[in-house]
C-alpha positions in Angstrom: 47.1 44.6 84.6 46.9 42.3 81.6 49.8 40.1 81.2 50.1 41.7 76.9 50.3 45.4 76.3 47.7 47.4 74.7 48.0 47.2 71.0 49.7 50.8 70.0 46.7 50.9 67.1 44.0 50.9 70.1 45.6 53.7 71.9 45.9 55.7 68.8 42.5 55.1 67.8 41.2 56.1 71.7 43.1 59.6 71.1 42.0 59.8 68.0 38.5 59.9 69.2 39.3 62.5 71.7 40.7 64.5 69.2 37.3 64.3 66.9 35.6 65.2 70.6 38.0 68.3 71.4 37.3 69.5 67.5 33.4 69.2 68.0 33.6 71.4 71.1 36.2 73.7 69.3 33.6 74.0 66.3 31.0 74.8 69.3 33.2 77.5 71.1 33.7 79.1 67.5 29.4 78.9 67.1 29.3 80.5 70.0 31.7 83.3 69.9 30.5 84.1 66.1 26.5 84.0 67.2 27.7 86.8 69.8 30.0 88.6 67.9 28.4 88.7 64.2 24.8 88.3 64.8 22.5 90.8 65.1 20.5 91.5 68.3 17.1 89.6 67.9 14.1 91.2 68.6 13.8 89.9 72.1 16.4 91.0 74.2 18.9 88.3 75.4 18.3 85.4 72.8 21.7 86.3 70.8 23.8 86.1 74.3 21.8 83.1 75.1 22.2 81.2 72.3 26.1 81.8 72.0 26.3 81.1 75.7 24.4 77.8 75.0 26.7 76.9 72.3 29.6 77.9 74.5 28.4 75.8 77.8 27.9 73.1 75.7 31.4 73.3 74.3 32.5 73.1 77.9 30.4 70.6 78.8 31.8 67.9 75.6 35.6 69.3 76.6 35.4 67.9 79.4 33.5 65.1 78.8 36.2 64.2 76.2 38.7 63.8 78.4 36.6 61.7 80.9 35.7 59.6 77.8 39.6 59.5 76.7 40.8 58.3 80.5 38.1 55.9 80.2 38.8 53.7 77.6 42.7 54.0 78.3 41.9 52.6 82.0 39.7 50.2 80.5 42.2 48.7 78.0 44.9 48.5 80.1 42.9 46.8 83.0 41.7 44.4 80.2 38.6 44.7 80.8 35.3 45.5 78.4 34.7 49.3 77.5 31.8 50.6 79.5 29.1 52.8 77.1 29.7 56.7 76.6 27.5 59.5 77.9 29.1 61.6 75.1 26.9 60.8 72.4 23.4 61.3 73.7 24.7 64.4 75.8 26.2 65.7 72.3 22.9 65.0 70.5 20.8 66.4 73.0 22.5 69.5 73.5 22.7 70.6 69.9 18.8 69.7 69.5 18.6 72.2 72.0 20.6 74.5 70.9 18.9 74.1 67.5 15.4 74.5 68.2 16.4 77.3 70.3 17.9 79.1 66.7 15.5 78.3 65.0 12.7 80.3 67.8 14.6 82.9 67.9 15.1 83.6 63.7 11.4 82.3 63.5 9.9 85.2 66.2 12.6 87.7 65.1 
């Protein structure tokens, strides 16, 4: 433990973050529910329910990775010691490039 506290304004902004994280997966579970609920079937059998069970695995997968993230940094700064890199951000990215291309197939060969 570090002999000074963590500065209040650094524990705020590490929430703060996990907040914007839990809203990007919330977004995600919405994408998903409304691809399975609203969208029509696609020609090929399956694509709607995979694509709104991408989006929602995905949601999952940033959830909890938000947290992990969040317990993280909090460990980190009261240890004192420097902030190790996230996984959150190329997980995120990668996930909704797949999740994108796999849209954009499935309106494309509708």
């Amino acid at each position: 433990m570090p002999d000074t506290p963590v500065d209040y304004r650094f524990t705020l902004a590490n929430e703060r973050t996990f907040l914007a994280w839990i809203r990007t997966a919330l977004g995600l579970l919405a994408g998903g529910v409304a691809v399975h609920t609203l969208v029509q079937p696609f020609h090929h059998s399956g694509v709607r329910r995979a694509l709104a069970l991408s989006c929602i695995a995905l949601a999952i997968v940033v959830s909890i990775g938000a947290y992990q993230h969040w317990k993280d940094i909090r460990d980190a700064m009261n240890r004192g010691v420097p902030l190790r890199d996230t996984r959150m951000v190329p997980i995120l990215a990668i996930g909704i490039a797949v999740v994108s291309v796999f849209a954009a197939w499935a309106v494309l060969f509708r």
